[in-house]
LUMKOL-370331 format. One record per residue: residue in one letter; x, y, z of N, C-alpha, C in turn. Coordinates in pm, 1 decimal. Each point is the difference from the previous one (the first is absolute). Layout:
BEGIN
+-----+----------+----------+----------+----------+----------+----------+----------+----------+----------+
! res !      n_X !      n_Y !      n_Z !     ca_X !     ca_Y !     ca_Z !      c_X !      c_Y !      c_Z !
+-----+----------+----------+----------+----------+----------+----------+----------+----------+----------+
!   A !        X !        Y !        Z !        X !        Y !        Z !        X !        Y !        Z !
...
+-----+----------+----------+----------+----------+----------+----------+----------+----------+----------+
// end
This chain:
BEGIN
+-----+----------+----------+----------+----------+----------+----------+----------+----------+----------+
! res !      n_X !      n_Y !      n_Z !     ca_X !     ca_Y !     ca_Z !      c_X !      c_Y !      c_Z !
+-----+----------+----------+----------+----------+----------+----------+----------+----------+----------+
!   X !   -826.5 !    407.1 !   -291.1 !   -109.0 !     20.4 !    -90.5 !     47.2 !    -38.5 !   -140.6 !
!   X !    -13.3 !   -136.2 !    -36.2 !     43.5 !    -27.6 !   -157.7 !   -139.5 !    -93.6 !    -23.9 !
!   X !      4.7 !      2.7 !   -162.7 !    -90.8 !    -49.6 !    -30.4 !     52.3 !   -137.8 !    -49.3 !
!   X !    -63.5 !    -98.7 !    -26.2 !     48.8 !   -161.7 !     22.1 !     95.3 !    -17.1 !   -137.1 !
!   X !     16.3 !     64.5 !    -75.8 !     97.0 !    -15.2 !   -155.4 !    133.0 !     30.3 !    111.8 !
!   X !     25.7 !    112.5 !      2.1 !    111.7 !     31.3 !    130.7 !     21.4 !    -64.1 !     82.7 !
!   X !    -75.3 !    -39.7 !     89.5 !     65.4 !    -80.2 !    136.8 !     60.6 !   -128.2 !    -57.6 !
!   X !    -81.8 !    -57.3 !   -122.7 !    -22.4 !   -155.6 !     -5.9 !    214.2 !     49.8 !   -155.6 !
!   X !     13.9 !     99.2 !     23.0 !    121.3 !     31.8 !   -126.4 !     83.4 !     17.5 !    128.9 !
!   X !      5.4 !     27.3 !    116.2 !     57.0 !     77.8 !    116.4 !     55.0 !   -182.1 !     53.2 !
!   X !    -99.4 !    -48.2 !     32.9 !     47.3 !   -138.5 !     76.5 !     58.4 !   -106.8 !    -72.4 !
!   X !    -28.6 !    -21.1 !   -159.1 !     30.8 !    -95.8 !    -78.2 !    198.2 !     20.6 !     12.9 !
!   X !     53.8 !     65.9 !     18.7 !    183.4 !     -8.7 !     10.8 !    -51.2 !    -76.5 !    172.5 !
!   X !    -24.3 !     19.2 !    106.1 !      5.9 !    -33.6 !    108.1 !    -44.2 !   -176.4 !     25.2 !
!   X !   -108.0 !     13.4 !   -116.6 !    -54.3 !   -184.6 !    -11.6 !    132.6 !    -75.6 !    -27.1 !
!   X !    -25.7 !     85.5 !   -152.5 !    189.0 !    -52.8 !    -21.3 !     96.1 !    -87.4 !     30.0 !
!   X !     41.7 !    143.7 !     87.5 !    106.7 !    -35.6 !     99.6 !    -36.2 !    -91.8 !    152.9 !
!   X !   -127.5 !    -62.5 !    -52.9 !    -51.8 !    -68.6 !    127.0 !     41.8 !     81.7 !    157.3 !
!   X !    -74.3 !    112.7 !    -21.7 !     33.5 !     99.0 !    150.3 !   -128.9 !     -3.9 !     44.5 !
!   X !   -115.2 !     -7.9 !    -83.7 !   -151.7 !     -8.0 !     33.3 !    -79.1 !   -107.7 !    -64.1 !
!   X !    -95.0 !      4.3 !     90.9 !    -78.0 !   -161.6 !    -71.4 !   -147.4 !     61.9 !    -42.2 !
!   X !    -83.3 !    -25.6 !   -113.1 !   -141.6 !     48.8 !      3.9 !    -56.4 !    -97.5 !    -28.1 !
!   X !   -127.8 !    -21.2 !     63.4 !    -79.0 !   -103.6 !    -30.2 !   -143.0 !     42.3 !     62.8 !
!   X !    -93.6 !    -38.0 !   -147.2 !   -148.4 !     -7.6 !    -20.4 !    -46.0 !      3.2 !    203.5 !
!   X !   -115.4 !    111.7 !    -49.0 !    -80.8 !      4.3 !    173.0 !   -173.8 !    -52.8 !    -20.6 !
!   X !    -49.7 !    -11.9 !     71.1 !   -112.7 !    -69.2 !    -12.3 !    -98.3 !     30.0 !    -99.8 !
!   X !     19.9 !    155.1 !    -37.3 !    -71.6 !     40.5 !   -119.8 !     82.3 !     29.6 !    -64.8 !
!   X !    -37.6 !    -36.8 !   -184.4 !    148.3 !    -25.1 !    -42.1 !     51.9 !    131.9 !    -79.1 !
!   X !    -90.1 !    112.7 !     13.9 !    108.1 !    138.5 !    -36.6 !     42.3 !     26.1 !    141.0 !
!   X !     46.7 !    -67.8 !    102.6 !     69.1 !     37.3 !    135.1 !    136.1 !    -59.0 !    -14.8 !
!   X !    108.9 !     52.1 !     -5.7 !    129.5 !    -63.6 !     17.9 !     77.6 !      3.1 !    154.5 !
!   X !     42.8 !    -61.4 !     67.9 !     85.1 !    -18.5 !     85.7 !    110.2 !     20.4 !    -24.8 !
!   X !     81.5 !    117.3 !     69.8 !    156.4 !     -6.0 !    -33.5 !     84.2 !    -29.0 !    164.2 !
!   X !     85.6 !   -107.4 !     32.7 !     63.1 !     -0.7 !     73.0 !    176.4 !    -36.9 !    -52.0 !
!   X !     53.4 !     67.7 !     94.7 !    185.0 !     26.8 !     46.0 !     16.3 !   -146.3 !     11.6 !
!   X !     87.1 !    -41.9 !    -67.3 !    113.0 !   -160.7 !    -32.1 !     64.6 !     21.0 !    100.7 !
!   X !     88.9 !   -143.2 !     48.0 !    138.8 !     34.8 !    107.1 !    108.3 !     80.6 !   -104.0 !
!   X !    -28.6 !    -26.6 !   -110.2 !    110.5 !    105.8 !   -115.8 !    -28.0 !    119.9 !     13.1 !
!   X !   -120.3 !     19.9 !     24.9 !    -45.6 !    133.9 !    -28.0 !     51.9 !     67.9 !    147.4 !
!   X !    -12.1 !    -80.0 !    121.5 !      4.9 !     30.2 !    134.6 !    133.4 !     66.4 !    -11.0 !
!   X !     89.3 !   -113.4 !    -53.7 !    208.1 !     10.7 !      2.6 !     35.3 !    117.8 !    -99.6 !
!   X !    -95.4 !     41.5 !   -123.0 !     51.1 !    116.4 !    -39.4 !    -54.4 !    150.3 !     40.5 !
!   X !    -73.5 !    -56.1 !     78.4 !    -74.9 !    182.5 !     46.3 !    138.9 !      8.7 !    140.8 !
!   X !      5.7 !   -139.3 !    100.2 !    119.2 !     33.4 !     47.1 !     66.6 !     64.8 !    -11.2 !
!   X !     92.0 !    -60.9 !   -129.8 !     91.5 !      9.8 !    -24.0 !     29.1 !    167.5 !    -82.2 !
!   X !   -129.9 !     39.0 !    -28.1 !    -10.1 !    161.1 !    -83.8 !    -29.3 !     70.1 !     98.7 !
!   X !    -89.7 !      3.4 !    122.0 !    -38.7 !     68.0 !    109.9 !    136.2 !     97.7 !     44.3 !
!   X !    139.2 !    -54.9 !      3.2 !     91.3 !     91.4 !     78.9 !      0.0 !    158.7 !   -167.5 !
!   X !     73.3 !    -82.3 !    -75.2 !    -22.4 !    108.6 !   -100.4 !    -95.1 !    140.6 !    -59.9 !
!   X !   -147.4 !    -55.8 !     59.6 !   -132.7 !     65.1 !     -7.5 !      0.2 !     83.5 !    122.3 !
!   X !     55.1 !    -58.5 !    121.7 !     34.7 !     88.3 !    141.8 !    102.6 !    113.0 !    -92.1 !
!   X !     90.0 !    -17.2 !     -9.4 !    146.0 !     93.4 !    -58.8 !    -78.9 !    114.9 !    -87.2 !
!   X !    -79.4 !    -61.6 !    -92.2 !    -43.6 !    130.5 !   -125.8 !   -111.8 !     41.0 !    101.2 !
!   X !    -80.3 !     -8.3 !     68.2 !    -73.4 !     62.7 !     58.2 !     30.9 !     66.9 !    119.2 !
!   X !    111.9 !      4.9 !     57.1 !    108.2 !     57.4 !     89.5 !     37.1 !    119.7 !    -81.9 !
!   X !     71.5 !    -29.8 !    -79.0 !     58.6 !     61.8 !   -120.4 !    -99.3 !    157.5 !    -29.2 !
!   X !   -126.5 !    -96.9 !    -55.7 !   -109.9 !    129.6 !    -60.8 !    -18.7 !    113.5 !     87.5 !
!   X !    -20.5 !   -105.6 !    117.3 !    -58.5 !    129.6 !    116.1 !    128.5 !     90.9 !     48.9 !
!   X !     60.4 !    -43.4 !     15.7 !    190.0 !    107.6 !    -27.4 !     -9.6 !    126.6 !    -68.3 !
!   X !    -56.2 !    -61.7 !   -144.5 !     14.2 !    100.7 !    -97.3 !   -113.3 !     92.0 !      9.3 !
!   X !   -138.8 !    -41.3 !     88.5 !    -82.3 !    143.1 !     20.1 !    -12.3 !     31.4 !    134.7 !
!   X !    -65.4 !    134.7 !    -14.0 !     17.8 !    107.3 !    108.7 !    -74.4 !    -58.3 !     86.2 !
!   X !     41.6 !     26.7 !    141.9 !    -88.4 !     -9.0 !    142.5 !   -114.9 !    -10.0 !    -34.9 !
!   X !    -68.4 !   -164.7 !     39.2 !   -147.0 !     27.1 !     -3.0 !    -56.3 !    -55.3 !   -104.1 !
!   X !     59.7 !     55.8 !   -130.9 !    -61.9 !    -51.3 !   -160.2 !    -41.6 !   -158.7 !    -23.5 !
!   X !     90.3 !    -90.8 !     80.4 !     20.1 !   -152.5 !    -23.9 !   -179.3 !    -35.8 !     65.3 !
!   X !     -6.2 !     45.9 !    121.0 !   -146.7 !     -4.1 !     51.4 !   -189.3 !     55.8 !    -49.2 !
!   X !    107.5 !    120.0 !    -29.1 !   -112.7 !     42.4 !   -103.1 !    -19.4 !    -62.6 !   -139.8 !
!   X !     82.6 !    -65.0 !    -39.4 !     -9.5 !    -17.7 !   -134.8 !    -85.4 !   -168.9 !     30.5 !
!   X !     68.6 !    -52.9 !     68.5 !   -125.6 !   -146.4 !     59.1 !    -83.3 !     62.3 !     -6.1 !
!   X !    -52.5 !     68.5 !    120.1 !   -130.0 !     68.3 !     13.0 !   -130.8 !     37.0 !    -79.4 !
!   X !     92.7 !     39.7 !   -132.9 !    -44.7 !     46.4 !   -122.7 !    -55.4 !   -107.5 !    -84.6 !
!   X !     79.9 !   -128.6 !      5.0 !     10.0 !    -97.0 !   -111.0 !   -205.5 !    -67.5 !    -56.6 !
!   X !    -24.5 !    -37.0 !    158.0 !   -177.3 !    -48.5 !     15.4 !    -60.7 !    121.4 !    -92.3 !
!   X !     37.4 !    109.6 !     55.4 !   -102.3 !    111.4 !   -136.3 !     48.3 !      8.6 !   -141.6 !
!   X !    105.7 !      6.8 !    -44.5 !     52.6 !    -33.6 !    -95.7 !    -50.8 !   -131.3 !   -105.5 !
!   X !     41.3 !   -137.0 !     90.1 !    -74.4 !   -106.4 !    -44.4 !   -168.3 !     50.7 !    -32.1 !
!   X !    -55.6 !     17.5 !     66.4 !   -187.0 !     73.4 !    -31.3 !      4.8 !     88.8 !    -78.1 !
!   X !     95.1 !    106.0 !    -18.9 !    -34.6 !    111.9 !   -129.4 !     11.1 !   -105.9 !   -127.2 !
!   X !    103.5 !   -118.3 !    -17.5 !     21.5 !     -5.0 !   -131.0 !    -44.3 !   -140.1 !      2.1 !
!   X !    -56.6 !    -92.2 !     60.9 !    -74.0 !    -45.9 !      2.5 !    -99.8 !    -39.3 !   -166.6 !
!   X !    -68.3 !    173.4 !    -20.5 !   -102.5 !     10.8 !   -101.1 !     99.1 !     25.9 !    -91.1 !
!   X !     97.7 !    -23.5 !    -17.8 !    109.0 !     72.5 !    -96.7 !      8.3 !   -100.3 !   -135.1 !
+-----+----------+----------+----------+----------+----------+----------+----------+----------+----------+
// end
């Protein structure tokens, strides 16, 4: 849930770094964002690390919490949403 100042401040390092490509959709406030083969080789290449800290997190809470706290996230996103 971001509003287009954000996403479009969020992706501009990723254009960048040529990891994502955007380009105009048939109506022209529609943007297309698709994954580069750069973009493909560094999510690779970050995927084992993102496994480790998320291994990691769920370590550090109690039985159960790691599930509930997903669980939680969809209502969360909707409370603040109007925020």
């Amino acid at each position: 849930m971001l509003d287009e100042t954000t996403l479009t401040r969020n992706l501009r390092p990723l254009v960048d770094a040529s990891w994502i490509a955007v380009r105009s959709g048939d109506d022209r406030r529609e943007k297309l964002v698709t994954i580069t083969k750069a973009g493909t080789a560094k999510l690779a290449a970050a995927r084992p690390a993102w496994e480790r800290a998320q291994t990691r997190m769920q370590a550090l809470l109690p039985e159960g919490a790691w599930q509930r706290l997903l669980a939680m996230l969809p209502e969360i996103v909707r409370l603040t949403a109007g925020a």
